[in-house]
Biopython code that builds the backbone (N, CA, C, O; Angstrom):
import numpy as np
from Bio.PDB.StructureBuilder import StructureBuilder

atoms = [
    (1, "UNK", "N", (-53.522, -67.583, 47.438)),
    (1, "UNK", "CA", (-52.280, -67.145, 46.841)),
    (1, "UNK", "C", (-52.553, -66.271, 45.615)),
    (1, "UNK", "O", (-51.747, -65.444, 45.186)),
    (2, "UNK", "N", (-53.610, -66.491, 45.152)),
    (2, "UNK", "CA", (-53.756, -65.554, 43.674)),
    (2, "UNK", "C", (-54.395, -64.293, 43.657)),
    (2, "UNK", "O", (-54.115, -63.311, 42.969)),
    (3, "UNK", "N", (-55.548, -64.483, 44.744)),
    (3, "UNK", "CA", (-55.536, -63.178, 45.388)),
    (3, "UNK", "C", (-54.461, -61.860, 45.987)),
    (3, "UNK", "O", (-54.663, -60.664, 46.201)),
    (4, "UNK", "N", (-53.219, -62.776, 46.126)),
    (4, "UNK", "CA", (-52.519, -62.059, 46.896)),
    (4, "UNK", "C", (-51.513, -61.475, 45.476)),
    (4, "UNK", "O", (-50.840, -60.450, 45.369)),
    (5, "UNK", "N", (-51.711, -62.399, 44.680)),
    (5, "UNK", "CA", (-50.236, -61.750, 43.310)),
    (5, "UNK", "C", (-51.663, -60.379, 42.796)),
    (5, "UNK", "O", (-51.410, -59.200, 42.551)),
    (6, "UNK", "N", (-52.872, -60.933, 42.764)),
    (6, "UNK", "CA", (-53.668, -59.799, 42.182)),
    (6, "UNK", "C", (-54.173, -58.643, 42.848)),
    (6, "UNK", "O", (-54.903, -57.825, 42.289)),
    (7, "UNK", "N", (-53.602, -58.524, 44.638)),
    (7, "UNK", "CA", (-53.457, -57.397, 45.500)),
    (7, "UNK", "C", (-52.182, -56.498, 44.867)),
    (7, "UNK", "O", (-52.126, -55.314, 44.534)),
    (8, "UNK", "N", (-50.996, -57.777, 44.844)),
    (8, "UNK", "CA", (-49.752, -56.762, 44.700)),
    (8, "UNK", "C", (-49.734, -56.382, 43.121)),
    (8, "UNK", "O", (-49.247, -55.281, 42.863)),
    (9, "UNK", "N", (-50.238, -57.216, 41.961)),
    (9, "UNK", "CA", (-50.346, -56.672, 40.748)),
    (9, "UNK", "C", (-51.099, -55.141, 40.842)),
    (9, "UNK", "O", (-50.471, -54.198, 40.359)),
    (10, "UNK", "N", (-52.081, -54.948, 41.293)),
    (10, "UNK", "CA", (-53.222, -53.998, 41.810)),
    (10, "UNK", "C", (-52.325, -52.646, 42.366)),
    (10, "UNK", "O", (-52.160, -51.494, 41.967)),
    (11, "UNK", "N", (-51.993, -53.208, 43.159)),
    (11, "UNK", "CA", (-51.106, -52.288, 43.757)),
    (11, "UNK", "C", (-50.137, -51.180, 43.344)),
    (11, "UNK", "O", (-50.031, -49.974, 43.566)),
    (12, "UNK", "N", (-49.246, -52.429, 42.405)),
    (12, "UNK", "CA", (-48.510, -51.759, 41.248)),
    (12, "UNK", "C", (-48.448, -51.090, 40.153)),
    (12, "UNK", "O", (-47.554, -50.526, 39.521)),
    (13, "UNK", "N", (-50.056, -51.324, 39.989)),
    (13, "UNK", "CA", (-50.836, -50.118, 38.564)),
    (13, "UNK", "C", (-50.767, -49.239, 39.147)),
    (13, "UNK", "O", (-50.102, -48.278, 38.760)),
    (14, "UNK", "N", (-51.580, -49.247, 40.557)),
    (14, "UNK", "CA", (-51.857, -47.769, 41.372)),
    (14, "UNK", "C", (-50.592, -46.907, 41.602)),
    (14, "UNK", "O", (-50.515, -45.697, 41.389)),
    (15, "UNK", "N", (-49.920, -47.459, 41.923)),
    (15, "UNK", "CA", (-48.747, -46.871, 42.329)),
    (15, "UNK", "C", (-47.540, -46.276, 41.536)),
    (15, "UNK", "O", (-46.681, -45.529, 42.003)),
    (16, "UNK", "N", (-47.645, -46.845, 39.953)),
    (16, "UNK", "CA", (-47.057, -46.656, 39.067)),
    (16, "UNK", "C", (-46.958, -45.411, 38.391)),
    (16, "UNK", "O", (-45.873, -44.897, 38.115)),
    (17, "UNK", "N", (-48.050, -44.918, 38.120)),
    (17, "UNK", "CA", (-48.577, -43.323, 37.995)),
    (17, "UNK", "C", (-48.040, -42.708, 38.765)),
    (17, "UNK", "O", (-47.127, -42.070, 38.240)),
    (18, "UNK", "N", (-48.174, -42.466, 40.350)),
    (18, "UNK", "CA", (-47.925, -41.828, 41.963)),
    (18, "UNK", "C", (-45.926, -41.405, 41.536)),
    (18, "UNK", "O", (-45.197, -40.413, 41.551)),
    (19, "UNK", "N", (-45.841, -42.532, 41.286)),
    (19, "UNK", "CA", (-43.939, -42.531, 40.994)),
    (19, "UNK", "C", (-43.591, -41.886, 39.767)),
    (19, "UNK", "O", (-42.830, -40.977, 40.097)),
    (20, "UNK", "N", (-43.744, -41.872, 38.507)),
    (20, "UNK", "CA", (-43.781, -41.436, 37.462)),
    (20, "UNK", "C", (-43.735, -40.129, 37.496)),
    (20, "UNK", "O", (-42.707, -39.613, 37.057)),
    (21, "UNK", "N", (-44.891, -39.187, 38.055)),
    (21, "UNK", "CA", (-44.995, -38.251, 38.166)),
    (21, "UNK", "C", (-44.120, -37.564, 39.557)),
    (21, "UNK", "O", (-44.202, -36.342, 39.679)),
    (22, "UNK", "N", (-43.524, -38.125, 40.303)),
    (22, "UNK", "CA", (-42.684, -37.703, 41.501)),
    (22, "UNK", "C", (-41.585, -37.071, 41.098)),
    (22, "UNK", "O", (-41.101, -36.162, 41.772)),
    (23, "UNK", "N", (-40.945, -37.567, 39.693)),
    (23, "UNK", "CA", (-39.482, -37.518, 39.047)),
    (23, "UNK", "C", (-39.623, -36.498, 38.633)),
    (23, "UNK", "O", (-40.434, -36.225, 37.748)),
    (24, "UNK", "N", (-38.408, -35.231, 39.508)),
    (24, "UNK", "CA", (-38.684, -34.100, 38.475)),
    (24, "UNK", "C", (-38.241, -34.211, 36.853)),
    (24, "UNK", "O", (-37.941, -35.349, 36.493)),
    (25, "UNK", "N", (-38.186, -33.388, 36.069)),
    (25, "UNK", "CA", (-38.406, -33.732, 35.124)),
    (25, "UNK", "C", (-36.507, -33.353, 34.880)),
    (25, "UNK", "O", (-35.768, -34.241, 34.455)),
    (26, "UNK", "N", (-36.027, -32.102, 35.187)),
    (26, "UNK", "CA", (-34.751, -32.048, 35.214)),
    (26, "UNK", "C", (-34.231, -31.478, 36.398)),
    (26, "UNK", "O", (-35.306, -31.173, 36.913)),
    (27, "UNK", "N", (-33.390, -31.115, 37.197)),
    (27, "UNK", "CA", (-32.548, -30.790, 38.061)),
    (27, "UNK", "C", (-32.063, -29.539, 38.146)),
    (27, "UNK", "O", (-32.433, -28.848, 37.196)),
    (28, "UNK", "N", (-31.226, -28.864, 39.091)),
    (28, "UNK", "CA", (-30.583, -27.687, 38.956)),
    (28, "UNK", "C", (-29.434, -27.876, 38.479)),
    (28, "UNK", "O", (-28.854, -28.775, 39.088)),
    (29, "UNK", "N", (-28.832, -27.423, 37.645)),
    (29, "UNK", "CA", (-27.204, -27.430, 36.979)),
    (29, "UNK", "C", (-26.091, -26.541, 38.294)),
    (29, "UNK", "O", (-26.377, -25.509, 38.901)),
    (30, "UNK", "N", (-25.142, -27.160, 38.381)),
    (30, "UNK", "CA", (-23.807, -26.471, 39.384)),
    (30, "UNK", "C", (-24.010, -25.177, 38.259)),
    (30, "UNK", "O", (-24.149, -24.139, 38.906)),
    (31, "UNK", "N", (-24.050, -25.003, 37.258)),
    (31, "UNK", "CA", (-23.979, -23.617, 36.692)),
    (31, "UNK", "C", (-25.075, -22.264, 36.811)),
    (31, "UNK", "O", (-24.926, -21.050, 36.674)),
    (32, "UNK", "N", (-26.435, -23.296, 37.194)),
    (32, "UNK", "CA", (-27.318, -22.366, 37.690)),
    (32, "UNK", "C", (-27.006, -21.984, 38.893)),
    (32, "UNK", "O", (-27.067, -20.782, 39.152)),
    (33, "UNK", "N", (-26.564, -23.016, 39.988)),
    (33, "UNK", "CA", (-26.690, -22.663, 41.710)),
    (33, "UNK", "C", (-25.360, -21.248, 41.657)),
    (33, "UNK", "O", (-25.279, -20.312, 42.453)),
    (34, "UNK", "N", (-24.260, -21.589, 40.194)),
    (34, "UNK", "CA", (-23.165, -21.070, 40.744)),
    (34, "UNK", "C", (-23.863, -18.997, 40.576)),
    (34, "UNK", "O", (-23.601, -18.035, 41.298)),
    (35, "UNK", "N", (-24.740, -19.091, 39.344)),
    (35, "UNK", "CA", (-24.945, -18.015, 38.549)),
    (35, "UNK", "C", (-25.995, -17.771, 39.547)),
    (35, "UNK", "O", (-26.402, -16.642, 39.273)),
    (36, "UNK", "N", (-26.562, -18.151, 40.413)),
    (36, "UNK", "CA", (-27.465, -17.595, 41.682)),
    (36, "UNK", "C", (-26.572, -17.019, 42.788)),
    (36, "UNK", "O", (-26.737, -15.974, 43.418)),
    (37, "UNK", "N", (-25.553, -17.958, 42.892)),
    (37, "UNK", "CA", (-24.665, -17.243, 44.387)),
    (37, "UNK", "C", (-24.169, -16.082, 43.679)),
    (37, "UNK", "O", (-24.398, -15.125, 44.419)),
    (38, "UNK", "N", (-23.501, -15.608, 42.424)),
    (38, "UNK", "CA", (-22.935, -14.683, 42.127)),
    (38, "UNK", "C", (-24.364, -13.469, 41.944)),
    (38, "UNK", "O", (-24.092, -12.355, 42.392)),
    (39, "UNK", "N", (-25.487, -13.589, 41.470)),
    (39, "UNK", "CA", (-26.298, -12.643, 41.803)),
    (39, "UNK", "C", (-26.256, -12.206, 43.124)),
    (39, "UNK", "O", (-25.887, -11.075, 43.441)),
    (40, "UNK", "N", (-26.616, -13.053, 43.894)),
    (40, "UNK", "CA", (-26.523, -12.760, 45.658)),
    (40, "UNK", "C", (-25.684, -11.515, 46.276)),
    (40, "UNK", "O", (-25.889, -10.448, 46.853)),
    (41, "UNK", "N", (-24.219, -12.607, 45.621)),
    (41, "UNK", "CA", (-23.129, -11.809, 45.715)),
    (41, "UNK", "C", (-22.923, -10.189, 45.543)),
    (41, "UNK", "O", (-22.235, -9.485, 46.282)),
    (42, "UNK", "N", (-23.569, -9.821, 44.561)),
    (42, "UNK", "CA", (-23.397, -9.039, 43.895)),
    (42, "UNK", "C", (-24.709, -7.775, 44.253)),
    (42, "UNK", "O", (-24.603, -6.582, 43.968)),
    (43, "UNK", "N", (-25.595, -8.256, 44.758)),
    (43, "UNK", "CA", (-26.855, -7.772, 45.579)),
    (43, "UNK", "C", (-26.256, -7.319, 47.198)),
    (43, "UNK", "O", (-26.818, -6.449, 47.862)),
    (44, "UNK", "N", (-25.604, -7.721, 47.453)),
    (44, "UNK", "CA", (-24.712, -7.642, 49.310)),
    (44, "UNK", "C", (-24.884, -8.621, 49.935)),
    (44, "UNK", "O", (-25.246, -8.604, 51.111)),
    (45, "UNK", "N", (-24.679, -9.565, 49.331)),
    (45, "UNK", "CA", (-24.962, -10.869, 50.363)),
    (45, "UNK", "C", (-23.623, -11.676, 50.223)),
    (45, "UNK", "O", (-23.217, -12.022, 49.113)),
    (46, "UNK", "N", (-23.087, -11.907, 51.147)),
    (46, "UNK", "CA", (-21.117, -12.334, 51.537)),
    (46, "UNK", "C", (-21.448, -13.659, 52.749)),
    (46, "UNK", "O", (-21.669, -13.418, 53.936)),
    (47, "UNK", "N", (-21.429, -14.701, 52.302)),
    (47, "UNK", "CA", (-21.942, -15.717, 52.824)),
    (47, "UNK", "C", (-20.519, -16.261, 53.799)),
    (47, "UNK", "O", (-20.751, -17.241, 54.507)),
    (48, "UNK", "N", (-18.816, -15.568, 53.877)),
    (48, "UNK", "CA", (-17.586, -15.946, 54.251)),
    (48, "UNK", "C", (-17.759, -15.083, 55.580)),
    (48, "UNK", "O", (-17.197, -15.389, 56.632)),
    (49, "UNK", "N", (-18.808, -13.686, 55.391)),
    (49, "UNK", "CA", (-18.666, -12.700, 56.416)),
    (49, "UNK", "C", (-20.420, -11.928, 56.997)),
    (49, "UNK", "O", (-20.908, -10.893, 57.451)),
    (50, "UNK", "N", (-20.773, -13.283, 56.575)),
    (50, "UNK", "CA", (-22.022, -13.413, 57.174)),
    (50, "UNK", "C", (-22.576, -13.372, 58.873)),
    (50, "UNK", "O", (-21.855, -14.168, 59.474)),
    (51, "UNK", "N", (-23.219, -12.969, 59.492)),
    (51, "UNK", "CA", (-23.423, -13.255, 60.652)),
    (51, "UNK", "C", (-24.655, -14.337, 60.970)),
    (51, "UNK", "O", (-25.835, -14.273, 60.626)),
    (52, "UNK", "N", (-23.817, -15.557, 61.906)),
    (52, "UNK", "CA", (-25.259, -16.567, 61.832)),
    (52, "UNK", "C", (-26.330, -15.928, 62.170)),
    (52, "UNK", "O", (-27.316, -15.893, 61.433)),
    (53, "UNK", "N", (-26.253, -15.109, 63.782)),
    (53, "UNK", "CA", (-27.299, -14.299, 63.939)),
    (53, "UNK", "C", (-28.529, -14.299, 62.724)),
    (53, "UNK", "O", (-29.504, -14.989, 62.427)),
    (54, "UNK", "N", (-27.934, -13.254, 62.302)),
    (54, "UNK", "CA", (-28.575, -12.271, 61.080)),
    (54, "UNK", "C", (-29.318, -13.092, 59.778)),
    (54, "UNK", "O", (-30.196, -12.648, 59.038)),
    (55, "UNK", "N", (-28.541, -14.710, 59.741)),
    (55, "UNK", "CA", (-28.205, -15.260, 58.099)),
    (55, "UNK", "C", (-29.936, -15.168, 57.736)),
    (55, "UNK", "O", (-29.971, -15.170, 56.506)),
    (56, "UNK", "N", (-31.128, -15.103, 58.174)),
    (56, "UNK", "CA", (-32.334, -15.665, 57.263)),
    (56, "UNK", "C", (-32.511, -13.925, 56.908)),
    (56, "UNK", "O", (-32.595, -13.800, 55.687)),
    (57, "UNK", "N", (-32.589, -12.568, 57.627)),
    (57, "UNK", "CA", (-32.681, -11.929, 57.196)),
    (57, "UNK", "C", (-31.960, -10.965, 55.971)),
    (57, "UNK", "O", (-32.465, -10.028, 55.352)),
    (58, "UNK", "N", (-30.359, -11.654, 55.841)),
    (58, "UNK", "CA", (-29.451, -11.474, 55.405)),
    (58, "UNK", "C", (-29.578, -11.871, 53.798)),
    (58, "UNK", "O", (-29.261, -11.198, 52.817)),
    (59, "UNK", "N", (-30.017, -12.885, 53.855)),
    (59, "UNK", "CA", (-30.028, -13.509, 52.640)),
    (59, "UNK", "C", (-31.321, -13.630, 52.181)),
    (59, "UNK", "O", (-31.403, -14.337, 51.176)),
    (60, "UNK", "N", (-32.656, -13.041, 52.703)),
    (60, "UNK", "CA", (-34.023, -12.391, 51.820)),
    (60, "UNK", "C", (-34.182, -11.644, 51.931)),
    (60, "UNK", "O", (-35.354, -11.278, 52.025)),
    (61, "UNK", "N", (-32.974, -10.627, 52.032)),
    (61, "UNK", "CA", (-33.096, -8.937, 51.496)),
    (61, "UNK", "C", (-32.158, -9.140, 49.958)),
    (61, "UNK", "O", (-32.506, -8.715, 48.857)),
    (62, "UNK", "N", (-30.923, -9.895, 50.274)),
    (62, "UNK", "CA", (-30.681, -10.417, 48.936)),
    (62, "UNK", "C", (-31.010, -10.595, 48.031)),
    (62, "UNK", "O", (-30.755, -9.995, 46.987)),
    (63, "UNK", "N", (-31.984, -11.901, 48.307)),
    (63, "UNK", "CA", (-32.738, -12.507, 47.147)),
    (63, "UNK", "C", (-33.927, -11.499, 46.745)),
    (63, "UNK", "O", (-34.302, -11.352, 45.582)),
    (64, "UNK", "N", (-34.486, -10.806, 47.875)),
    (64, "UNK", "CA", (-35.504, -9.479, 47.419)),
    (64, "UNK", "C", (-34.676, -8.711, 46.432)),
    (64, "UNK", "O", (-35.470, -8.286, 45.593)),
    (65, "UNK", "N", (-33.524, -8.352, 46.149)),
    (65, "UNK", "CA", (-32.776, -7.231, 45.390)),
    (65, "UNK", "C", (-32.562, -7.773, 44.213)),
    (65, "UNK", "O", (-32.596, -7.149, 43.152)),
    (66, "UNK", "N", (-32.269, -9.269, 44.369)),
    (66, "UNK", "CA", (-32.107, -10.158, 42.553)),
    (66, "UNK", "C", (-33.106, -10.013, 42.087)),
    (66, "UNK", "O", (-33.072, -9.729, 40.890)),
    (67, "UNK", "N", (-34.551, -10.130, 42.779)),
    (67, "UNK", "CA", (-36.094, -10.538, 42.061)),
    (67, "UNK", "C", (-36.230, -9.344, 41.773)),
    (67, "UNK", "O", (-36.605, -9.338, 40.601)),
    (68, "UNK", "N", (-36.143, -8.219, 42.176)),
    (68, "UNK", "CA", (-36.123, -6.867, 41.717)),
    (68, "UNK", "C", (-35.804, -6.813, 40.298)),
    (68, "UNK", "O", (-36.485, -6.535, 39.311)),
    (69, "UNK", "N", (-34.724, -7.113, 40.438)),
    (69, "UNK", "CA", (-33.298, -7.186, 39.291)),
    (69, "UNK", "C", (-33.886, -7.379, 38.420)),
    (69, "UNK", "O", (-34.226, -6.579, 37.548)),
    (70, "UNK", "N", (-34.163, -8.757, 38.529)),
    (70, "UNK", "CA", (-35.046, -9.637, 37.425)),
    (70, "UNK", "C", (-35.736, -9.145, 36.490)),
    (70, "UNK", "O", (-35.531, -9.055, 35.279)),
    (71, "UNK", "N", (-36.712, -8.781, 37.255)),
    (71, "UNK", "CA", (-38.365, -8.302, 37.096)),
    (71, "UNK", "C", (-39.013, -9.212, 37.675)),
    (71, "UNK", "O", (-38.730, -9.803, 38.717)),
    (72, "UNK", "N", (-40.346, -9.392, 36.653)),
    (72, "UNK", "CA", (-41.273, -10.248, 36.509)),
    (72, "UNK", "C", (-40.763, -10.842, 35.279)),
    (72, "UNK", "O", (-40.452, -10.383, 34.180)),
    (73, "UNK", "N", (-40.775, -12.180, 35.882)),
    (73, "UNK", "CA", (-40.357, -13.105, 34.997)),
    (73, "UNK", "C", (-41.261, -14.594, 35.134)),
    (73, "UNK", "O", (-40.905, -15.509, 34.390)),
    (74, "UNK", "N", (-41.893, -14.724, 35.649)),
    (74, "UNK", "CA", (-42.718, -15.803, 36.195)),
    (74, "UNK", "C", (-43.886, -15.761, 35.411)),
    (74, "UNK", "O", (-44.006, -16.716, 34.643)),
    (75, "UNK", "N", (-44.965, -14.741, 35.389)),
    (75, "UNK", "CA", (-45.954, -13.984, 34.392)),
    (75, "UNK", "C", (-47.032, -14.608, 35.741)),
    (75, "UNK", "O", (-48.156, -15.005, 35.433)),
    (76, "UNK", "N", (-46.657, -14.636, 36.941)),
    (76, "UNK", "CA", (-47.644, -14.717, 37.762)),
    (76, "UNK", "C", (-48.082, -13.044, 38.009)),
    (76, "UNK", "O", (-49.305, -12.901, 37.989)),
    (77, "UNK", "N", (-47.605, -12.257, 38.148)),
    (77, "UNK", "CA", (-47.530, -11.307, 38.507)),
    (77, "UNK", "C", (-46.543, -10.738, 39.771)),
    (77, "UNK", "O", (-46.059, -11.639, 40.455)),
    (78, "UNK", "N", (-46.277, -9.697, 40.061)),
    (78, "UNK", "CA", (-45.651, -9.172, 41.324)),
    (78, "UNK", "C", (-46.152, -9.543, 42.485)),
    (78, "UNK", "O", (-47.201, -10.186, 42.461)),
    (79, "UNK", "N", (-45.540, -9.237, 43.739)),
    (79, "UNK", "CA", (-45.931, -9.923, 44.897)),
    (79, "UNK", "C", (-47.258, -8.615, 45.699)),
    (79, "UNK", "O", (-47.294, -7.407, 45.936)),
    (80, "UNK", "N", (-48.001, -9.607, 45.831)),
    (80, "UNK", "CA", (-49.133, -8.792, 46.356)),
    (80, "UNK", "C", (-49.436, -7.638, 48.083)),
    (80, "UNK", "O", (-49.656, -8.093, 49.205)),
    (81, "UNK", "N", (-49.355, -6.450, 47.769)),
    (81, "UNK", "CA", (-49.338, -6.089, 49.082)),
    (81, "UNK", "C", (-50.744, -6.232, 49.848)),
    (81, "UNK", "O", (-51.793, -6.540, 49.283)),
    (82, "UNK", "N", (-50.625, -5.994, 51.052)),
    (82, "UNK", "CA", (-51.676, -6.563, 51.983)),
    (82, "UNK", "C", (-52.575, -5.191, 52.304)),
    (82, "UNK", "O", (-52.016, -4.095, 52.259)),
    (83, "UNK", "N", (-53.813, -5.289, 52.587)),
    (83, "UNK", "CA", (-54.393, -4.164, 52.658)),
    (83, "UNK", "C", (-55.311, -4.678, 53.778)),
    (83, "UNK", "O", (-55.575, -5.855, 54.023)),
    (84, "UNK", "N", (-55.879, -3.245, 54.603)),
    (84, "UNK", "CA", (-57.469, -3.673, 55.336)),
    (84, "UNK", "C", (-58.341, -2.784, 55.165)),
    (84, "UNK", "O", (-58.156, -1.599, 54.884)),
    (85, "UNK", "N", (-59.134, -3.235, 55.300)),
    (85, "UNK", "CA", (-59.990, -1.533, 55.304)),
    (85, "UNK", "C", (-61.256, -1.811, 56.767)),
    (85, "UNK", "O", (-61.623, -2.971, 56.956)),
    (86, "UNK", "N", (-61.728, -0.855, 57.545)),
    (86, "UNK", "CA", (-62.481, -1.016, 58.710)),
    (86, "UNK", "C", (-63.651, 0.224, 58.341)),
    (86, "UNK", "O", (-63.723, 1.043, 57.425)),
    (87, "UNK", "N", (-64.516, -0.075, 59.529)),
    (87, "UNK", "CA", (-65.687, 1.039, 59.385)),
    (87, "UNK", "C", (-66.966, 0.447, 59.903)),
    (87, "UNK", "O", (-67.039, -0.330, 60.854)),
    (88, "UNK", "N", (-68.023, 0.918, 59.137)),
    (88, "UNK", "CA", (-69.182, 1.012, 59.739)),
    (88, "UNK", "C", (-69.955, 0.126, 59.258)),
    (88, "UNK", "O", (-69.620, 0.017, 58.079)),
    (89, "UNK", "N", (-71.035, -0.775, 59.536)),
    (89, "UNK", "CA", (-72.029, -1.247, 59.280)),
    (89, "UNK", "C", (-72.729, -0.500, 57.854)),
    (89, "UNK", "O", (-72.738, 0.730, 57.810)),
    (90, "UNK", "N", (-73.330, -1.329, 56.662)),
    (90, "UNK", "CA", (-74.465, -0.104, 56.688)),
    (90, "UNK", "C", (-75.659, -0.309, 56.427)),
    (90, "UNK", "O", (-76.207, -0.984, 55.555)),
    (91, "UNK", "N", (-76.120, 0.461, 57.428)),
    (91, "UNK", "CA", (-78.055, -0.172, 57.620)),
    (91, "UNK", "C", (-78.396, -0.215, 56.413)),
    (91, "UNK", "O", (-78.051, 0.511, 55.479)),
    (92, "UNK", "N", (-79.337, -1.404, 56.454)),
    (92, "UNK", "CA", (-80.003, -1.729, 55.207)),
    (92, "UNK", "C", (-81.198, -1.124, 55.227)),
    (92, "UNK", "O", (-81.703, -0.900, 56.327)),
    (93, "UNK", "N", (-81.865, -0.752, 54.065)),
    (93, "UNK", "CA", (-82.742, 0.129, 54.101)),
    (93, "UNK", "C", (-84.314, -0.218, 54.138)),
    (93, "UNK", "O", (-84.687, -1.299, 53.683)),
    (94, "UNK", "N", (-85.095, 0.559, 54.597)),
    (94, "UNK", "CA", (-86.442, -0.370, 55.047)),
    (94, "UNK", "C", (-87.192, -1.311, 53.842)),
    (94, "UNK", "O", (-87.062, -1.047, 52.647)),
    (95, "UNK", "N", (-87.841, -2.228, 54.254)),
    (95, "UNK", "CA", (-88.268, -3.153, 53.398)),
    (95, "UNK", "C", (-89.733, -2.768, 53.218)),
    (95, "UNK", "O", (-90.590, -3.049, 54.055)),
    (96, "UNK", "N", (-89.914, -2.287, 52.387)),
    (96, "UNK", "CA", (-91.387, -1.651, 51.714)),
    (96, "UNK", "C", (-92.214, -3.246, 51.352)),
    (96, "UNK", "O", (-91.795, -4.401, 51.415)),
    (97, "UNK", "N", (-93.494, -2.692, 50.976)),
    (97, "UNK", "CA", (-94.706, -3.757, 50.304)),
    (97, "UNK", "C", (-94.385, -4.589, 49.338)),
    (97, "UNK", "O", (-94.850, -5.716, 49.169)),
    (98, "UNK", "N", (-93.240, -3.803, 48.414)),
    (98, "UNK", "CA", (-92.686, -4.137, 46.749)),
    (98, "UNK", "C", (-91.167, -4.641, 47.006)),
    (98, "UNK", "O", (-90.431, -4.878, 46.048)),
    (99, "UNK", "N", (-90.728, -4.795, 48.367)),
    (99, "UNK", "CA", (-89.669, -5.269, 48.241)),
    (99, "UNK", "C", (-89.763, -7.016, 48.229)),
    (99, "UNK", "O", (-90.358, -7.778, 48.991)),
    (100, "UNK", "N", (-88.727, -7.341, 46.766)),
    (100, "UNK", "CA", (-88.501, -8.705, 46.820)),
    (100, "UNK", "C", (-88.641, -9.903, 48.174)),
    (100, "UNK", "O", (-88.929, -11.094, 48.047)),
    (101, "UNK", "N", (-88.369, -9.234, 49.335)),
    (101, "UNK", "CA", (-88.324, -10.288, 50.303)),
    (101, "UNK", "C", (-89.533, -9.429, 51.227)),
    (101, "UNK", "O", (-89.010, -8.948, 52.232)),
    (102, "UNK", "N", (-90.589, -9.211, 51.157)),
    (102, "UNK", "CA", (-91.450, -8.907, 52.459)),
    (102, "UNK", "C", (-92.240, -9.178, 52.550)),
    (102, "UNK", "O", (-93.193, -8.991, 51.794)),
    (103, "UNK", "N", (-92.187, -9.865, 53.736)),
    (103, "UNK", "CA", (-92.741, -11.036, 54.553)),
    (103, "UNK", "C", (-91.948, -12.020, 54.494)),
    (103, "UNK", "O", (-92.427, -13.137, 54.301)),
    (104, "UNK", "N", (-90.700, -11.870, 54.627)),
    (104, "UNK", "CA", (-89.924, -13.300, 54.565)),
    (104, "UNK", "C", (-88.954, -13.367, 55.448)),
    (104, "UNK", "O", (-88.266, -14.384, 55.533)),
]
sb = StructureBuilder()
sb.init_structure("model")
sb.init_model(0)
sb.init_chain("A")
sb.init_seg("    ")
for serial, (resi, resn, name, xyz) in enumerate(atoms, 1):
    if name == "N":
        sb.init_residue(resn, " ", resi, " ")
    sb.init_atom(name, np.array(xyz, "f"), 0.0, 1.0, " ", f" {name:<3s}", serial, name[0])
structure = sb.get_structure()
């Protein structure tokens, strides 16, 4: 039996931390969500004359036109474009007497 109160005591340290930190710290205010739909709004996004079709592309061209708006405001930086680049191999060049690796 005492093993078992000093499993669930055990338990409850561990777990105590895990919960603590779960709680955000504050919430969104009805005044923020309201002052987001009216950006939207105001970007072309009409959520009464929306098409379901359309709604995910509809509403992140939106939100693309507020973050615009914005700026940078995060201080992560802007969103990163994607690049590739292709081509050729390039031969490595012969390994002489004095090169670091020869014979290896």
């Amino acid at each position: 039996m005492k093993s078992f109160i000093r499993a669930v005591a055990l338990a409850a340290i561990i777990v105590a931390p895990v919960v603590s930190f779960a709680q955000p710290n504050s919430g969104v205010t009805r005044a923020q969500v309201r002052a987001e739909l009216v950006q939207l709004e105001k970007a072309g996004y009409n959520p009464a004359t929306a098409n379901p079709d359309d709604y995910p592309q509809n509403i992140q061209a939106a939100e693309a036109k507020v973050a615009i708006q914005n700026g940078d405001a995060s201080g992560y930086g802007s969103v990163a474009n994607g690049a590739s680049h292709s081509g050729n191999r390039v031969a490595a060049g012969p390994t002489g007497p004095h090169s670091t690796y020869f014979g290896n």
